[in-house]
C-alpha positions as CSV (number, residue, x, y, z in Angstrom):
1,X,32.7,89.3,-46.1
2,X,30.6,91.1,-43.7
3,X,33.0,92.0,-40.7
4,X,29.8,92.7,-38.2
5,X,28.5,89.6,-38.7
6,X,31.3,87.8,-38.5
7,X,31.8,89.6,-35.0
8,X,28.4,88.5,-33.7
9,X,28.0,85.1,-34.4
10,X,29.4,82.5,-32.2
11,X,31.4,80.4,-33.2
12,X,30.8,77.0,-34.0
13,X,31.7,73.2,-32.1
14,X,33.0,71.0,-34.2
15,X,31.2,67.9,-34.9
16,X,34.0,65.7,-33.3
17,X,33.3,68.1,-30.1
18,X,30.0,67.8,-30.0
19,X,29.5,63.8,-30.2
20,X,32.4,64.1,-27.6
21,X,29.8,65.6,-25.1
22,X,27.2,63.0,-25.8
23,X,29.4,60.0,-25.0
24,X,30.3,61.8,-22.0
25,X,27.3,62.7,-20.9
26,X,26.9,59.7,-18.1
27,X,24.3,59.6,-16.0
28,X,25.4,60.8,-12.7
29,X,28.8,62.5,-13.7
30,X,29.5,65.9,-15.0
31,X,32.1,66.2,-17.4
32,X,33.3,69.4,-18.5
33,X,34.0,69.4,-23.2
34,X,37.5,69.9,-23.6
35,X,38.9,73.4,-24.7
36,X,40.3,72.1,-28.3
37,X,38.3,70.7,-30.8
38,X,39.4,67.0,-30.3
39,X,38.0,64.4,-28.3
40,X,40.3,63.2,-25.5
41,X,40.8,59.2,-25.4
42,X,39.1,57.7,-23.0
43,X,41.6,55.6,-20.7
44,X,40.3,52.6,-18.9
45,X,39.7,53.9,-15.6
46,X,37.1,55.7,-17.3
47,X,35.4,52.8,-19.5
48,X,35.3,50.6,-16.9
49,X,32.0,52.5,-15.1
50,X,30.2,52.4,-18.7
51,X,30.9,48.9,-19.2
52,X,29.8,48.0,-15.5
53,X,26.2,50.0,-16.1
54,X,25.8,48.6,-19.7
55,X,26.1,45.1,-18.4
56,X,24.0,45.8,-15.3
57,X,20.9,47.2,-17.2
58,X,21.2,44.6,-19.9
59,X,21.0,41.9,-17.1
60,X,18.1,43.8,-15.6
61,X,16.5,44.1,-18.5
62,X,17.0,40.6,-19.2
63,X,15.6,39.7,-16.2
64,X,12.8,41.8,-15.8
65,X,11.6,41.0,-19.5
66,X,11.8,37.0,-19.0
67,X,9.6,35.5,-17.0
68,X,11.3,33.0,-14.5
69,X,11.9,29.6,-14.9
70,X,9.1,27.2,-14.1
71,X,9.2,24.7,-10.9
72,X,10.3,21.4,-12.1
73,X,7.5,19.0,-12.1
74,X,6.6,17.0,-8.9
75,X,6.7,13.3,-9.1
76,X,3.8,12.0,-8.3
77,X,3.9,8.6,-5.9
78,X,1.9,5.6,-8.1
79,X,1.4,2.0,-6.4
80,X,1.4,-1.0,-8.5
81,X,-1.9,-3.0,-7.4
82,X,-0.5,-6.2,-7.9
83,X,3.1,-5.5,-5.8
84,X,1.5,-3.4,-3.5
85,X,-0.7,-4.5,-0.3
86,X,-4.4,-3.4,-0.5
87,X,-4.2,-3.2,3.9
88,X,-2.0,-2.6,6.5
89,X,-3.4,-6.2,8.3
90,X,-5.5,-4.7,10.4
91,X,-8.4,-7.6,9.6
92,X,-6.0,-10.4,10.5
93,X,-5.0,-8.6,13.9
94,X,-8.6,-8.4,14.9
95,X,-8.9,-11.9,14.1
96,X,-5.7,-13.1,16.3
97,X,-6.8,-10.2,19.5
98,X,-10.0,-12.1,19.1
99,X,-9.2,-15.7,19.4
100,X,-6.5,-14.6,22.4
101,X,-9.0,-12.6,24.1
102,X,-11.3,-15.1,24.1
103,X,-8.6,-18.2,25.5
104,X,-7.6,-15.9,28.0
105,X,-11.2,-15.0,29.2
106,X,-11.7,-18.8,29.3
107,X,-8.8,-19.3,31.4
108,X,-8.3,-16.9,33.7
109,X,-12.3,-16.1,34.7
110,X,-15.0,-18.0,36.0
111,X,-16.8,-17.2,32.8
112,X,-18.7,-20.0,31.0
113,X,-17.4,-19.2,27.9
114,X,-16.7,-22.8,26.2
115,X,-20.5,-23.6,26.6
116,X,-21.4,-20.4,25.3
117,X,-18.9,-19.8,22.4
118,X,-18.3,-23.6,21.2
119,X,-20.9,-25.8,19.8
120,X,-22.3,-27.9,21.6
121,X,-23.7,-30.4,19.3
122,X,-26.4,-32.0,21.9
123,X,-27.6,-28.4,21.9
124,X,-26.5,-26.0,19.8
125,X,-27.2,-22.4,19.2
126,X,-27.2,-20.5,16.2
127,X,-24.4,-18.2,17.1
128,X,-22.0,-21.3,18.2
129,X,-21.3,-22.3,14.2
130,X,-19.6,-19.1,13.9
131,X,-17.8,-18.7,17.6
132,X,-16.8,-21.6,18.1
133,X,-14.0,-20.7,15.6
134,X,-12.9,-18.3,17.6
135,X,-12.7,-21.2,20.7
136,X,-9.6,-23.6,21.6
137,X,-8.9,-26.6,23.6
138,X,-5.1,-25.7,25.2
139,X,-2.6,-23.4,24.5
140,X,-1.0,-26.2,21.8
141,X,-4.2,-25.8,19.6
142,X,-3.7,-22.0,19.8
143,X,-0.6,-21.5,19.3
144,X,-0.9,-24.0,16.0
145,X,-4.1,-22.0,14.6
146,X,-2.8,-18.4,15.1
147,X,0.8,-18.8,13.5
148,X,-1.4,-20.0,10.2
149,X,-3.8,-17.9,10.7
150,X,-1.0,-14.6,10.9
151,X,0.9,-16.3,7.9
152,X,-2.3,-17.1,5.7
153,X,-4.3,-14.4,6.5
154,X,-1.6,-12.2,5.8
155,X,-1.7,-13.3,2.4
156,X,-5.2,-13.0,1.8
157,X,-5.7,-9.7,3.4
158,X,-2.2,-8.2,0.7
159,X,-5.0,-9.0,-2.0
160,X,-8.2,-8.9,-0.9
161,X,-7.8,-6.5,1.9
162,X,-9.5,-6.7,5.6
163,X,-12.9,-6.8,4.5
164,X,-11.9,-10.6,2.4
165,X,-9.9,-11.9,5.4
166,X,-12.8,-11.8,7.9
167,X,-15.3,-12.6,5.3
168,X,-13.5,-15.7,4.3
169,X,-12.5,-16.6,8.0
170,X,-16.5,-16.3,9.3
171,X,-17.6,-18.1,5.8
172,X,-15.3,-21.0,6.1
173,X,-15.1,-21.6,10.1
174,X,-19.1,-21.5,9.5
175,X,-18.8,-24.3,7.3
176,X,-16.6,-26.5,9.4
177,X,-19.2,-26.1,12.1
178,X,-21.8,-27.1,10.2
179,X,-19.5,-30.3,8.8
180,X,-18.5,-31.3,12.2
181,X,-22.2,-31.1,13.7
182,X,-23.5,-33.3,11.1
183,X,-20.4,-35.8,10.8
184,X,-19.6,-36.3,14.7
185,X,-21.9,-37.7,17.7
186,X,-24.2,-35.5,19.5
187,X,-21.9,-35.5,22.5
188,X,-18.9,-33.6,20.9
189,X,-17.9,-30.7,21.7
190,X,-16.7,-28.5,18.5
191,X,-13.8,-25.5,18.7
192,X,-11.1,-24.6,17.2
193,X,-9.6,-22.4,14.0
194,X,-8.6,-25.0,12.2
195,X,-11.6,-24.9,9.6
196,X,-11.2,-21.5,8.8
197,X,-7.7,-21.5,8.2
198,X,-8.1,-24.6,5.7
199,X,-10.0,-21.7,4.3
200,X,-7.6,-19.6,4.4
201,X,-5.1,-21.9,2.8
202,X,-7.2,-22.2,-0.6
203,X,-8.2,-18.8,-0.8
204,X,-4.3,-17.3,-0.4
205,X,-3.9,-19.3,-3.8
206,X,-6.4,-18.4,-5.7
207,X,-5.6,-14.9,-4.8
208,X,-2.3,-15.0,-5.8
209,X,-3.3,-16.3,-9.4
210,X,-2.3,-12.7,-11.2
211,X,-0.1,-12.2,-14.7
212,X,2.6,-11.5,-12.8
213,X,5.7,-13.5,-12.4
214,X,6.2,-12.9,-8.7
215,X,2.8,-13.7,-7.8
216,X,2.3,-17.1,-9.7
217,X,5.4,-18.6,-8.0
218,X,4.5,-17.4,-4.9
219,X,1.1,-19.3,-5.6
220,X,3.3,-22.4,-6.9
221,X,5.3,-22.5,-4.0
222,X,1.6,-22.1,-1.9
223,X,-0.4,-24.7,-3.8
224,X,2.1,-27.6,-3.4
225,X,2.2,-26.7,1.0
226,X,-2.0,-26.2,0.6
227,X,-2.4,-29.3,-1.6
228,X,-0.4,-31.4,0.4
229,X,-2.2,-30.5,3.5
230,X,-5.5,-31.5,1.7
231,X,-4.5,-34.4,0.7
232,X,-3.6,-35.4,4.1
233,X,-7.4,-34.8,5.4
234,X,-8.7,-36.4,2.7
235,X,-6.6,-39.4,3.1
236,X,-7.2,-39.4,7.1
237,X,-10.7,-39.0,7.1
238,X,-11.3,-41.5,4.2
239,X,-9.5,-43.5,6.4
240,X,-11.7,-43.1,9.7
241,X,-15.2,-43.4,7.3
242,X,-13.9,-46.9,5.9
243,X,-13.0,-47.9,9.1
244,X,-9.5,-48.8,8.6
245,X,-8.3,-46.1,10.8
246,X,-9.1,-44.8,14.0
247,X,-9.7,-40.9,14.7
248,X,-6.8,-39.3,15.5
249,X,-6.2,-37.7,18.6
250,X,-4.0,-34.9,19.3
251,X,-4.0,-32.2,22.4
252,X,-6.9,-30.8,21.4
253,X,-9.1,-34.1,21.2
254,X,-10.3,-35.8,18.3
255,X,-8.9,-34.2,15.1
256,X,-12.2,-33.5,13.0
257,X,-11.1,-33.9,9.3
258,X,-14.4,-33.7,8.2
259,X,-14.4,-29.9,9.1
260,X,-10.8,-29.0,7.7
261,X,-11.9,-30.9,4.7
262,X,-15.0,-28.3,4.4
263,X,-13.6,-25.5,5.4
264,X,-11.4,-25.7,2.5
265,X,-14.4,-26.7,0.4
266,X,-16.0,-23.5,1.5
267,X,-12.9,-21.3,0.6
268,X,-13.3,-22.8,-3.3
269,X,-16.7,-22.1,-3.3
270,X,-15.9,-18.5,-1.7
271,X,-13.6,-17.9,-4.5
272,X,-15.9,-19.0,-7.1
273,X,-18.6,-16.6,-5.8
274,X,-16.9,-14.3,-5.8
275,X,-15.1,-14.1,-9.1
276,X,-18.3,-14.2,-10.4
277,X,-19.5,-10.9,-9.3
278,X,-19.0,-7.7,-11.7
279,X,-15.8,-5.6,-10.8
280,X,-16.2,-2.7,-9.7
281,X,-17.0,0.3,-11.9
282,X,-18.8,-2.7,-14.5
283,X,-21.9,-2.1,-15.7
């Protein structure tokens, strides 16, 4: 053995020393090895630190390799077309301002509207088979027309929206002008709603003809009230033609059956135009 050598060279760490100094070596901390050659236990004041950053940067680490969570998908708001309404009734409110407007402007001004608006049938204007649906008698014969008219046209305008209710008030109110100008003497004097909303009746039960079970016994319940009502003009004015009756005569004058009787006519033809027409988005 060479005693020089042995003299110079350092001596060496044991192993267990060395892996000592890596597990101590924390980030932050300075810890000195220990002057033997064994590894002191670590107690648990000590472990806790390691296990608080191991568990910190794993959770880091988890969350800055995962992307996060996506939003949970919106729900979307979807309207069943044959339970919801198509309008908010903005078509039958123009229709009851307008038949108000015009009973109050009739009342309370000098303004000749009854000559104007009604149809005269001694000399009638174009413009008078279509206004003079808009045109009543008394407050009686309002107050009759306008609680079917907000109750039928309701119906029609929940499935055929503003556009149908106006289109079928004008088409059918037309037609009971036109009935009652050719049925009654040249010195009558035709107004009223009641034509239209004969109309109206018919049309809210075709309408409600859908495959749905809430809608065909609402148009049950509606074609028993609507038939009945029919059935009465028919019988009345069948009654007046044969001359068994006499005309019947309420507030608002002589009751014209003739013109409820085509306004109603009108409203089945309506319908039947119409259904005939492609749908939209048909070629």
């Amino acid at each position: 053995m060479n005693p020089v050598a042995s003299a110079t060279r350092p001596p060496s760490l044991p192993l267990a020393h060395a892996r000592g100094r890596r597990e101590l070596a924390w980030p932050g901390r300075t810890q000195q090895p220990p002057s033997s050659g064994r590894t002191p236990p670590l107690s648990g004041r000590d472990r806790q630190p390691t296990t608080r950053f191991v568990a910190a940067r794993s959770t880091s680490s988890s969350l800055g390799n995962t992307p996060p969570p996506p939003p949970p998908p919106r729900r979307r708001a979807t309207t069943d077309p044959s339970t919801s309404s198509s309008s908010d009734g903005d078509g039958t409110f123009i229709l009851l301002a307008i038949n108000l407007a015009v009973f109050l402007l009739a009342r309370l001004t000098p303004l000749p509207v009854i000559p104007t608006l009604a149809l005269v049938h001694s000399n009638p204007q174009a413009w008078q088979f279509v206004t003079c649906a808009f045109t009543h008698f008394d407050f009686g014969h309002l107050a009759g027309n306008l609680f079917s008219l907000l109750v039928f046209g309701r119906m029609v305008e929940e499935e055929e929206g503003a556009v149908g209710v106006v289109l079928t008030y004008l088409v059918c109110g037309a037609a009971a002008g036109l009935a009652s100008f050719v049925a009654l003497p040249a010195a009558s004097i035709s107004l009223g709603a009641s034509g239209s909303v004969f109309g109206l009746f018919v049309v809210a039960v075709f309408a409600k003809i859908r495959p749905s079970p809430k809608k065909l016994l609402e148009c049950g319940v509606l074609s028993v009230y609507v038939f009945a009502q029919i059935s009465n003009e028919v019988k009345a004015q069948a009654a007046v033609s044969l001359g068994r009756g006499a005309a019947a005569v309420g507030s608002a004058g002589v009751v014209a059956h003739v013109a409820h009787i085509a306004g109603a006519l009108a409203g089945v033809a309506l319908v039947a135009l119409l259904s005939r027409l492609p749908a939209a988005g048909d070629e």
